[in-house]
N, C-alpha and C positions, 0 to 999 in steps of 0.2 A: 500435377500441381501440389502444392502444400494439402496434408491431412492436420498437423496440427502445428499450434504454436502457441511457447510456452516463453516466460520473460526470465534471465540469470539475474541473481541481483547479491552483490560481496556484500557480507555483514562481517565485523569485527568478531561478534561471538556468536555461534551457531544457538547454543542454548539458550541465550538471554534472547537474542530473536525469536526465535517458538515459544517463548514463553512471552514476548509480545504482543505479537499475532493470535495468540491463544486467548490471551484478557479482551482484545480485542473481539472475539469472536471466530476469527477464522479456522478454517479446518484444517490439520496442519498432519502430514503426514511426515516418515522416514522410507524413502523408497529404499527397496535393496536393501534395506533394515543395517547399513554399514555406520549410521549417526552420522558421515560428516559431512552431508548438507541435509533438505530439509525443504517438503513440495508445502507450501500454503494454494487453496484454490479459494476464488474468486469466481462468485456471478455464478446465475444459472448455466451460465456457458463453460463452466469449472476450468476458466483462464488458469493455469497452472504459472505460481512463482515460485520460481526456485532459488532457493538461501544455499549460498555457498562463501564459504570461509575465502577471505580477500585475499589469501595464497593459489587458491585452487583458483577462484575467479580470472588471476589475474595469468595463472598459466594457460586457463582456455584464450583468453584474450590480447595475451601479448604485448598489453598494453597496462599503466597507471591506472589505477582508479581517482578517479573523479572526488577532489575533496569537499565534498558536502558542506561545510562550515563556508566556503566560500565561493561556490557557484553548484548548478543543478543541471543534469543531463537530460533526466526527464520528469514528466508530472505523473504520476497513478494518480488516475480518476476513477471512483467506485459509485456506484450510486445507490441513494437511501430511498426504500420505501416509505418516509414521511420526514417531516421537519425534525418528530422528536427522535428517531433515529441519528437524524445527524447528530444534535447535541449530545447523546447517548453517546456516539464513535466520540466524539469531540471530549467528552467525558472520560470513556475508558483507556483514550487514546493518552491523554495527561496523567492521569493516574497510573497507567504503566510505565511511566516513563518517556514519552514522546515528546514533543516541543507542538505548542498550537501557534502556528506564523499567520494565521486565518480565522479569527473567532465564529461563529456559527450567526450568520446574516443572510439577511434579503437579498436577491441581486437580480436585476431587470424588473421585479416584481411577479417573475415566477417562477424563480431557480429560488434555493434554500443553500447553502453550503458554509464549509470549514475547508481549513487547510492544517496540516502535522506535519509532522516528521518524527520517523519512526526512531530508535538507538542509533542509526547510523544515520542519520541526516535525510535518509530519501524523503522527498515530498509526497503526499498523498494526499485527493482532494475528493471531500465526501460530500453528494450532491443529490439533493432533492429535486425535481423537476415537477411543478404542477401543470400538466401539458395542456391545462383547462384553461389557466391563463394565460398562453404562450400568444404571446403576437402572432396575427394571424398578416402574413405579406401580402 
């Protein structure tokens, strides 16, 4: 069965994304040290994203990428150890450059969250969960 798994994701400019991702916080490696893409890890579970240039992206895949301006493939959800973490992402996430589609609010009354978008449009949704006051079924 599967040992790991890791998500590809095209970005327009390899540098300006690490340099993103980097204000943000994330830990952002050069495998193979060859510069033309580019691992960010996520979570205790070191989810591995991998940035690759929309050329290469689109040779692994064979297929268009997805224009971001005008609809979403998928959502990256991350999640924050507290409220002011969020607004913190929410924060860095603007100031780098990112788009906020999702201002940093309440929701059910025990989830916290924001929503961005990084240089290229991907959506990314940063979520606090107080599990203390989670409906209980």
């Amino acid at each position: 069965m599967t040992k790991q798994f890791w998500i590809n994701l095209p970005v327009k400019d390899i540098n300006k994304s690490k340099e993103f991702f980097m204000k943000l916080g994330f830990s952002i490696t050069t495998p193979h040290g060859n510069g033309d893409h580019a691992k960010l890890v996520i979570g205790d579970n070191n989810v591995p994203v991998m940035l690759f240039p929309e050329s290469t992206f689109k040779r692994f895949t064979r297929n268009e990428i997805t224009n971001t301006k005008e609809a979403s493939e998928v959502l990256f959800s991350i999640d924050a150890k507290s409220r002011e973490e969020v607004d913190e992402i929410a924060k860095r996430a603007e100031s780098a450059g990112g788009t906020i589609f999702g201002k940093p609010a309440e929701n059910q009354g025990w989830m916290y969250g924001c929503g961005f978008t990084d240089l290229d449009g991907h959506r990314w949704n940063v979520l606090y969960m107080d599990m203390s006051k989670m409906p209980k079924e």
